[in-house]
DSSP file (Angstrom, degrees, kcal/mol; ACC not computed):
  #  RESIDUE AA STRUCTURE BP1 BP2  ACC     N-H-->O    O-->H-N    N-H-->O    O-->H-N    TCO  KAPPA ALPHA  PHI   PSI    X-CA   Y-CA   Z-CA
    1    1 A X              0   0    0      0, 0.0     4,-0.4     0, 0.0     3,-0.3   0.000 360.0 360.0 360.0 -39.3  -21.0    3.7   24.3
    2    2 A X    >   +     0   0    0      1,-0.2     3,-0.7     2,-0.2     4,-0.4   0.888 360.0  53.5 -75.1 -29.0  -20.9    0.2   24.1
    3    3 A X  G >> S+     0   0    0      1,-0.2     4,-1.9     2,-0.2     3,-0.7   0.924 110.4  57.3 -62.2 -42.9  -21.6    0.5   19.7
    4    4 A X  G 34 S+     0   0    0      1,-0.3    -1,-0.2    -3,-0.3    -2,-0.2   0.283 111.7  31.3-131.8 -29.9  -18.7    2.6   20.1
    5    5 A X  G <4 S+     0   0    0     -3,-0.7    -1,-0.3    -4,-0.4    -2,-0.2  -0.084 116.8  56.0-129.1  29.1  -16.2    0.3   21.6
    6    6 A X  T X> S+     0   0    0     -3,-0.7     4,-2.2    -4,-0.4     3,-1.4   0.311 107.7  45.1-132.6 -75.3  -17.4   -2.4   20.1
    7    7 A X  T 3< S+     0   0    0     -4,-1.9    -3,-0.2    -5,-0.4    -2,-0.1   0.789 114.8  55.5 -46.9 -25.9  -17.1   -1.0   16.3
    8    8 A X  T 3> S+     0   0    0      3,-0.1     4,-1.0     2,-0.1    -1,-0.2   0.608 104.6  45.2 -83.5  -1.7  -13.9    0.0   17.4
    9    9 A X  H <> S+     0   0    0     -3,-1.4     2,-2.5     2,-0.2     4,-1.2   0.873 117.4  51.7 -80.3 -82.2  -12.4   -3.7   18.8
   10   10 A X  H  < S+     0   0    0     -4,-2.2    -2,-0.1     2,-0.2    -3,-0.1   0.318 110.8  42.8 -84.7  31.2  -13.8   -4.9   15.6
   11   11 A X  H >4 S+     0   0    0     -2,-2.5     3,-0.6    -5,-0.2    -1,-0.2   0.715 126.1  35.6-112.1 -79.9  -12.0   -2.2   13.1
   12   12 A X  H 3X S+     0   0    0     -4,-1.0     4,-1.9     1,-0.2    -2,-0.2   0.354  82.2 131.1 -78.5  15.8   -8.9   -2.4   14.9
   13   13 A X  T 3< S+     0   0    0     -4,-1.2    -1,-0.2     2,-0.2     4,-0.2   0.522  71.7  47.1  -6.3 -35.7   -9.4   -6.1   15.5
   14   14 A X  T X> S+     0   0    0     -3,-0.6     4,-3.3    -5,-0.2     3,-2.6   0.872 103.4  60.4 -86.2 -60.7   -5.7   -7.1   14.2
   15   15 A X  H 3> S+     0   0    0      1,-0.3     4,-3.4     2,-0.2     5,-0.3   0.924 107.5  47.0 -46.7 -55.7   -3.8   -4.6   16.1
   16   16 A X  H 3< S+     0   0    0     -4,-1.9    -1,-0.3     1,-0.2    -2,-0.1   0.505 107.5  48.9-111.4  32.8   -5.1   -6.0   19.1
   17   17 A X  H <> S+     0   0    0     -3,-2.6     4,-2.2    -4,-0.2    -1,-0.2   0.486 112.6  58.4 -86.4 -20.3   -4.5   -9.7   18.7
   18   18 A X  H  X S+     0   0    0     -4,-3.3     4,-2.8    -3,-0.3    -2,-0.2   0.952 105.1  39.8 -53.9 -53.1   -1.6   -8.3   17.9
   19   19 A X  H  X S+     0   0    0     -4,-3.4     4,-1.4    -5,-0.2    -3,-0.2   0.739 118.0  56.0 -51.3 -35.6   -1.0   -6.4   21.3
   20   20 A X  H  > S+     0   0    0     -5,-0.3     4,-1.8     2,-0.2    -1,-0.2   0.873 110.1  39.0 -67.8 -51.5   -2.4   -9.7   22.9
   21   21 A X  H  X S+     0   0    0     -4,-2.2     4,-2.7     1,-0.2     5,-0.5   0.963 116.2  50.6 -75.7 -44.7   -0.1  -12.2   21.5
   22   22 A X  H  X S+     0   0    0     -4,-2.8     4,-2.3     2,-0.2    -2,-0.2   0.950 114.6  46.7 -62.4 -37.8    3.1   -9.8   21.8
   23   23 A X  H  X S+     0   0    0     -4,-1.4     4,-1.8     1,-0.3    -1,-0.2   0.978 109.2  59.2 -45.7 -58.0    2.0   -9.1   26.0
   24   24 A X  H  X S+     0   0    0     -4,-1.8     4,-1.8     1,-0.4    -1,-0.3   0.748 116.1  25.7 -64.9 -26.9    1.5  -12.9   26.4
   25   25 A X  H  X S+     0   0    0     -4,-2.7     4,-3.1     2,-0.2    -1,-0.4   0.727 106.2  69.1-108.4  -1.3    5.1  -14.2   25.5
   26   26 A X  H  < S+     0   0    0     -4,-2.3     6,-0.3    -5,-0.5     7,-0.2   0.979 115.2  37.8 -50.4 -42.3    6.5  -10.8   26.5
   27   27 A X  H  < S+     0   0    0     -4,-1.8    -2,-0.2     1,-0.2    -3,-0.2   0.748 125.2  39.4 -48.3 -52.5    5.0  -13.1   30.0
   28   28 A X  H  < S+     0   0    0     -4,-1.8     2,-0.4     1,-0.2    -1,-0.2   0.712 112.8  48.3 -81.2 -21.6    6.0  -16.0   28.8
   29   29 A X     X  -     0   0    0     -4,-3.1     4,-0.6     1,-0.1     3,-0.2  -0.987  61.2-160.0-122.8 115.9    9.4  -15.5   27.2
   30   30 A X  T  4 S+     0   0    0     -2,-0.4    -1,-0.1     1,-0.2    -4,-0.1   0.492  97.5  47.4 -67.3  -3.5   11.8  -13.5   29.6
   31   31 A X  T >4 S+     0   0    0      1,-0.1     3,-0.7     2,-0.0     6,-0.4   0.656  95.3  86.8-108.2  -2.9   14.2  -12.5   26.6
   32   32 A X  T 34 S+     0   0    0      1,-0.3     2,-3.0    -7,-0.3     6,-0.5   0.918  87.9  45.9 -53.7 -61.5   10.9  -11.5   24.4
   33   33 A X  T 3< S+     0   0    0     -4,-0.6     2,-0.5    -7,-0.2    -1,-0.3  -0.161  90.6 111.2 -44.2  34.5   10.7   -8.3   25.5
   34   34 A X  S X  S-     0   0    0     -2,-3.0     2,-1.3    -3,-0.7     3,-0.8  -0.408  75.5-106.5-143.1  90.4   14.2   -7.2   25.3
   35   35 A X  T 3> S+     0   0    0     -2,-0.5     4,-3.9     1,-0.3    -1,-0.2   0.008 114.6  49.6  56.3 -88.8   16.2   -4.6   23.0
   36   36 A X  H 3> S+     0   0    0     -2,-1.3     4,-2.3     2,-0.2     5,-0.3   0.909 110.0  48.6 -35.1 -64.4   18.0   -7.4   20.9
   37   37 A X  H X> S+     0   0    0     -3,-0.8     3,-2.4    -6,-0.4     4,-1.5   0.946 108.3  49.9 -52.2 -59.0   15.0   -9.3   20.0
   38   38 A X  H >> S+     0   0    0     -6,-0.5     4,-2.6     1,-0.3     3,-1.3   0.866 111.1  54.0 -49.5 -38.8   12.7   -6.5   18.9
   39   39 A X  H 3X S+     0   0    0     -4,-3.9     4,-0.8     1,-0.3    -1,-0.3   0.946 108.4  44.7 -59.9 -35.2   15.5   -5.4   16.7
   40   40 A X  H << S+     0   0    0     -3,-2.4     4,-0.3    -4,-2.3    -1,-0.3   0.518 112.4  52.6 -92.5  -0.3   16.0   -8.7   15.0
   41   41 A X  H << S+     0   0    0     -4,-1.5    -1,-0.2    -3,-1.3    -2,-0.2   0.740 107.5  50.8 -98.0 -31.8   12.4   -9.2   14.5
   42   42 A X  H >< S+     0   0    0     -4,-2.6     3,-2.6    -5,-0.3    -2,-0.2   0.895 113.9  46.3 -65.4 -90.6   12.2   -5.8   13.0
   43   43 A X  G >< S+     0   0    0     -4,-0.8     3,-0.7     1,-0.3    -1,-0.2   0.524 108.9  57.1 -19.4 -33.9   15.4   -6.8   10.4
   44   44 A X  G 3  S+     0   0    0     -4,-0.3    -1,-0.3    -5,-0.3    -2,-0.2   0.253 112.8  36.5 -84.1   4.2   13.9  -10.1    9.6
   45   45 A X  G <> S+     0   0    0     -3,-2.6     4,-1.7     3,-0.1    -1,-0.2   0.405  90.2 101.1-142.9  32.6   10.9   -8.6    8.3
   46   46 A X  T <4 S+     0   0    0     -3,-0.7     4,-0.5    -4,-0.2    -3,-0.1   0.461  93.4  37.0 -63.3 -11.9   12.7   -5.4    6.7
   47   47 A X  T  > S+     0   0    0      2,-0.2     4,-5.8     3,-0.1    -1,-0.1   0.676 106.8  56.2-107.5 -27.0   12.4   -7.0    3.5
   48   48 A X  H  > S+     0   0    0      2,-0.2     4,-1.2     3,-0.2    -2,-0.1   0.925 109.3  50.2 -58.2 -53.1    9.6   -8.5    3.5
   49   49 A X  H >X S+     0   0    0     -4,-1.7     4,-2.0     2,-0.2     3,-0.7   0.934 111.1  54.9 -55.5 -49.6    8.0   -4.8    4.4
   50   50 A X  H 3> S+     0   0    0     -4,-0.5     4,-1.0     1,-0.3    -2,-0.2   0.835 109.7  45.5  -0.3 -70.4   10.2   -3.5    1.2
   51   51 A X  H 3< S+     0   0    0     -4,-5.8     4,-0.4     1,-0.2    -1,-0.3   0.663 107.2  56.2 -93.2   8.3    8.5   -6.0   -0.8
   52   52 A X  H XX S+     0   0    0     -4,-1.2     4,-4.2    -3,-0.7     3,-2.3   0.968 102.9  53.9 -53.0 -71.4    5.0   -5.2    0.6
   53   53 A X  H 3X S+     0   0    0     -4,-2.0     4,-1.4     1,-0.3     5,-0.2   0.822 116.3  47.9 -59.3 -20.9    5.3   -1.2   -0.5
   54   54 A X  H 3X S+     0   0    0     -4,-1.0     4,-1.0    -5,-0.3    -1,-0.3   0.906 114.4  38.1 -51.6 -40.0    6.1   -2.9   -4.0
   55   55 A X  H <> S+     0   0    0     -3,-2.3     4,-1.0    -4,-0.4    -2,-0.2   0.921 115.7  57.8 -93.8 -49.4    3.5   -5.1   -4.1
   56   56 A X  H >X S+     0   0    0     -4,-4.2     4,-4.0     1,-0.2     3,-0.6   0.921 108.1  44.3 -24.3 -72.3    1.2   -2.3   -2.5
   57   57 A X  H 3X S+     0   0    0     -4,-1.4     4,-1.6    -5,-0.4    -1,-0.2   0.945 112.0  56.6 -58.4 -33.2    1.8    0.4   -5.3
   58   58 A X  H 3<>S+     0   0    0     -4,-1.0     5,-1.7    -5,-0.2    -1,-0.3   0.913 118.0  32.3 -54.6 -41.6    1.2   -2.5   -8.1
   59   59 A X  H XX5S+     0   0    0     -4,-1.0     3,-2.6    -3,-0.6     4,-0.7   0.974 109.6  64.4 -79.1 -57.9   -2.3   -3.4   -6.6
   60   60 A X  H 3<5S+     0   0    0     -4,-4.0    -1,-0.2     1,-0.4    -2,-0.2   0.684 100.3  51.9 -43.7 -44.6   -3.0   -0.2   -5.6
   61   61 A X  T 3<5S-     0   0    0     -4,-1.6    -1,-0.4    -5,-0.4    -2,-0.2   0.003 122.1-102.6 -70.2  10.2   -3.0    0.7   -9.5
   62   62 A X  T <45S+     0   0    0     -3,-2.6    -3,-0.2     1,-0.2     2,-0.2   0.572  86.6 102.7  53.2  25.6   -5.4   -2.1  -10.2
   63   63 A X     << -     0   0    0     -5,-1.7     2,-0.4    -4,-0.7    -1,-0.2  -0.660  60.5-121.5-121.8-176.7   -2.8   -5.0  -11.8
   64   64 A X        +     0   0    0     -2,-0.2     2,-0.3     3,-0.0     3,-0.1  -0.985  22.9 178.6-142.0 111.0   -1.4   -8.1  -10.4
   65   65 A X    >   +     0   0    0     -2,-0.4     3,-0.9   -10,-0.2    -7,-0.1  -0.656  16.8 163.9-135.7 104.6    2.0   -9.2  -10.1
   66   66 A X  T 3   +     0   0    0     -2,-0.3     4,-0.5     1,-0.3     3,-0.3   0.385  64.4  90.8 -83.1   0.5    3.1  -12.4   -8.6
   67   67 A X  T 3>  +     0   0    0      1,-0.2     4,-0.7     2,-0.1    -1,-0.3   0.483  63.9  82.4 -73.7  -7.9    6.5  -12.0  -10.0
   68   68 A X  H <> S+     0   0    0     -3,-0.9     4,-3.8     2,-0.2     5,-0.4   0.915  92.9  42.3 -74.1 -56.2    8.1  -10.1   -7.0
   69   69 A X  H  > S+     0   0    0     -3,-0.3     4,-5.6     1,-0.2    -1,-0.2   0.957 112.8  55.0 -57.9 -48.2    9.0  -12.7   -4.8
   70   70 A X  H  > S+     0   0    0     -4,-0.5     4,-1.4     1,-0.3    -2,-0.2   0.859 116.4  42.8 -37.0 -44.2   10.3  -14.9   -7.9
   71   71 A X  H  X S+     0   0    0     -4,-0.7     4,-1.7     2,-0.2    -1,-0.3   0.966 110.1  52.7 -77.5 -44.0   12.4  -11.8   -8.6
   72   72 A X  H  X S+     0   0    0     -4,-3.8     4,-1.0     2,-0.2    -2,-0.2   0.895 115.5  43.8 -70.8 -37.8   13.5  -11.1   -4.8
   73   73 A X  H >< S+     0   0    0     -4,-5.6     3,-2.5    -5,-0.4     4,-0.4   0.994 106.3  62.7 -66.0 -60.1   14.6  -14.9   -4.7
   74   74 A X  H >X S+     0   0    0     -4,-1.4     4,-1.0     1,-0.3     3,-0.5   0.674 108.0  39.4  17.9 -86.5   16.2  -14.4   -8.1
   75   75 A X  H 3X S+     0   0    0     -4,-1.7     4,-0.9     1,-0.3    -1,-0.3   0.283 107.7  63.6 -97.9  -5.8   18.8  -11.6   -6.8
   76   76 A X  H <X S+     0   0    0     -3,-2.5     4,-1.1    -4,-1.0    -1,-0.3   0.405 102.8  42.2-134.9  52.3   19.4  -13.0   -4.1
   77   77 A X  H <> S+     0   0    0     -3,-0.5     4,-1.2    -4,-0.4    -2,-0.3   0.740 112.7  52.7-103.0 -21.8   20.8  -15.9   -5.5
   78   78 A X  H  X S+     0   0    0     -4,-1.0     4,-4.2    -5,-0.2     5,-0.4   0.975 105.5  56.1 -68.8 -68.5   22.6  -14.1   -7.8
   79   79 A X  H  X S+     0   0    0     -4,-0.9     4,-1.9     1,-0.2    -2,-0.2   0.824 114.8  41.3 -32.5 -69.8   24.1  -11.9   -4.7
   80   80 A X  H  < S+     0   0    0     -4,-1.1     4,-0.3     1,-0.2    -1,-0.2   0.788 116.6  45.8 -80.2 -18.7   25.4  -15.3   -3.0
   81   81 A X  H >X S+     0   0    0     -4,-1.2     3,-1.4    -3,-0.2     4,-0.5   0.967 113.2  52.7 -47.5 -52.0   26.7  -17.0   -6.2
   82   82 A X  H >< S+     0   0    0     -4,-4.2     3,-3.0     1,-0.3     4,-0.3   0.996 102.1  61.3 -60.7 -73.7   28.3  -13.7   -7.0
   83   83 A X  G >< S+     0   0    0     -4,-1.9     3,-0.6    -5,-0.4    -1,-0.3   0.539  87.2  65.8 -20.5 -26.7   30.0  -13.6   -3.6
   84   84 A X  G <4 S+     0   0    0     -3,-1.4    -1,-0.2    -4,-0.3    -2,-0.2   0.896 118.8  29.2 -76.8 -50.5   32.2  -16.9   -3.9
   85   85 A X  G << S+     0   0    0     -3,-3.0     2,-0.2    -4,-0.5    -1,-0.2  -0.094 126.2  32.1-113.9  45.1   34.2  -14.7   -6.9
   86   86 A X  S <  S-     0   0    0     -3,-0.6     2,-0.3    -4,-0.3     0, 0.0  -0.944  92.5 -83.7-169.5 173.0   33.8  -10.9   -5.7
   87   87 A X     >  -     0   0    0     -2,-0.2     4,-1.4     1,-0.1     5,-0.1  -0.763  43.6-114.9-107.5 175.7   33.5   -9.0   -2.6
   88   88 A X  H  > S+     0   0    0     -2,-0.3     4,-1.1     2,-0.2    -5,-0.1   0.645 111.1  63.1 -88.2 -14.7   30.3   -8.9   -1.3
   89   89 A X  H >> S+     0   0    0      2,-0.2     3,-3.1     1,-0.1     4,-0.6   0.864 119.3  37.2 -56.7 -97.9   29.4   -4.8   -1.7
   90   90 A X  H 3> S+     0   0    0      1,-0.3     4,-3.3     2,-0.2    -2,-0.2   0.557 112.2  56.9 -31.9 -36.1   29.9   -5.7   -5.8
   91   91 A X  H 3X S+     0   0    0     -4,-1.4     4,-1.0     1,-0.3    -1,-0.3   0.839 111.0  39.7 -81.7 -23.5   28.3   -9.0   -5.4
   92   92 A X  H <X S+     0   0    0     -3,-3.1     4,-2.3    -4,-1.1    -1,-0.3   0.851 114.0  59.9 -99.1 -29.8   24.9   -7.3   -3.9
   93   93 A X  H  X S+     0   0    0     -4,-0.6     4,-2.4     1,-0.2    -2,-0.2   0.930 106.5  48.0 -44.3 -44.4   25.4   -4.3   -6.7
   94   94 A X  H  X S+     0   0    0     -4,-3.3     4,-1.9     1,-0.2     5,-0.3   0.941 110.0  45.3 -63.6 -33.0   25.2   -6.9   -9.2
   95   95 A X  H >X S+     0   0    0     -4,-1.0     4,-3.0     2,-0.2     3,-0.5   0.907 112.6  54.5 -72.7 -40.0   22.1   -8.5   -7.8
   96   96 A X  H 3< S+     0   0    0     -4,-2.3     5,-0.3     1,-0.2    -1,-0.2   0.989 112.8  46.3 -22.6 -74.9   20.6   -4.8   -7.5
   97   97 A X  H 3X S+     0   0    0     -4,-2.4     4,-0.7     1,-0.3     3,-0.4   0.550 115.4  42.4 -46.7 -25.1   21.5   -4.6  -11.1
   98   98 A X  H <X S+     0   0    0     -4,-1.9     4,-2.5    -3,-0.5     5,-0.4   0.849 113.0  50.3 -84.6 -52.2   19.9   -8.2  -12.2
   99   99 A X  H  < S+     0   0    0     -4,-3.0    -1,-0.3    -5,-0.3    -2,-0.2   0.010 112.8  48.4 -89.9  51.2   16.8   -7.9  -10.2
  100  100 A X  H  > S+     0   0    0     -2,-0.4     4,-1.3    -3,-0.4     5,-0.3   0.287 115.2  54.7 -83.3 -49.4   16.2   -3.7  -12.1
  101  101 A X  H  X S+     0   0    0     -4,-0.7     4,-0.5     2,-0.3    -2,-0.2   0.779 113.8  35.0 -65.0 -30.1   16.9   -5.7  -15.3
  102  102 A X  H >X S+     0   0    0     -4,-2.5     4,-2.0     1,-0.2     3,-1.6   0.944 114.1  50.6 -83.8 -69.3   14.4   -8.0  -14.6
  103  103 A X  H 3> S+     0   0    0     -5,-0.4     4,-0.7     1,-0.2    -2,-0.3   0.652 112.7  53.6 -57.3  -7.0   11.7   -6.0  -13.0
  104  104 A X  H 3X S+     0   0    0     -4,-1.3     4,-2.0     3,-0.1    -1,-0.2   0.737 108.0  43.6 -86.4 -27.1   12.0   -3.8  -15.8
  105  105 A X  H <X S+     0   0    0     -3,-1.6     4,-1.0    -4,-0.5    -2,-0.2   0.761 115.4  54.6 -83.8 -28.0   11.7   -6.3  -18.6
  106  106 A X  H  X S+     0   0    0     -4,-2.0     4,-0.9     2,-0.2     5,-0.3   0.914 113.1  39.9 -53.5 -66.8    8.7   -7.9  -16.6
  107  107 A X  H >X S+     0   0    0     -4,-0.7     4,-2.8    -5,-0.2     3,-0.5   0.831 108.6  54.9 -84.8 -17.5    6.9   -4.8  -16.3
  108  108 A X  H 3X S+     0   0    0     -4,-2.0     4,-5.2     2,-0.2     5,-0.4   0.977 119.8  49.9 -52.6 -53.4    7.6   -3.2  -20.2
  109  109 A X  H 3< S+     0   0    0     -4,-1.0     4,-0.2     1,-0.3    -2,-0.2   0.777 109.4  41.7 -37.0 -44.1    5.9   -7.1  -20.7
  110  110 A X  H <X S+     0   0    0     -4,-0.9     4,-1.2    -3,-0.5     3,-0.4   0.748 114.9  54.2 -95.7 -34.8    3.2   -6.8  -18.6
  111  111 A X  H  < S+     0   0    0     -4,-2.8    -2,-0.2    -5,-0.3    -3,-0.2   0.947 112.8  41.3 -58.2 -44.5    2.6   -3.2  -20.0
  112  112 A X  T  < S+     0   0    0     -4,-5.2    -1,-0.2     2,-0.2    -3,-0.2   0.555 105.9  64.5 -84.5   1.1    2.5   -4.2  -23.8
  113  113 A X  T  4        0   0    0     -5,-0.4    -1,-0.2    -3,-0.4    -2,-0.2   0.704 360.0 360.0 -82.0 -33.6    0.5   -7.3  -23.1
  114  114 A X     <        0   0    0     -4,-1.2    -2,-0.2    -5,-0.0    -3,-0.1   0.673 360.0 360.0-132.6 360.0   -2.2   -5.1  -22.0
């Protein structure tokens, strides 16, 4: 029993430092715990997950591509430039449109290179 609980702490080993940390300021921080936050920690890392299942299917396929973030910064600088002379639904279709352009020309590159 104890081989048993033991291989299982140290397989799920993240998940519960995870559980650990989140209890302990739930304890420590009276607002941790509370509707608002978890939603705005879930939005601040909605993109991040986004560019994870990218990154994911690239590895996953055996290659490497460090270009994503470079690309995700990319559009959205284009998206707040754009904004000053557009309204800001067009300004984040163009930045769509820049960072396809890109990540398409990146990966025909990285496809005929090897």
């Amino acid at each position: 029993m104890k081989t048993k609980l033991r291989r299982f702490a140290y397989r799920q080993s993240s998940l519960l430092l995870f559980a650990l940390v989140f209890i302990i300021a739930s304890i420590l921080a009276p607002n941790f715990f509370s509707v608002r936050n978890v939603l705005n920690i879930a939005r601040q890392n909605c993109v991040l997950g986004l560019i994870t299942i990218g990154v994911s299917c690239v590895l996953i396929t055996g290659h490497m591509d460090l270009s994503v973030s470079g690309i995700v910064s990319f559009t959205g600088l284009i998206a707040l430039s754009f904004q000053e002379y557009m309204p800001a639904g067009l300004a984040i279709l163009c930045a769509l449109l820049a960072g396809l352009l890109f990540g398409l020309v990146n990966g025909l590159i990285i496809k005929l290179v090897h």
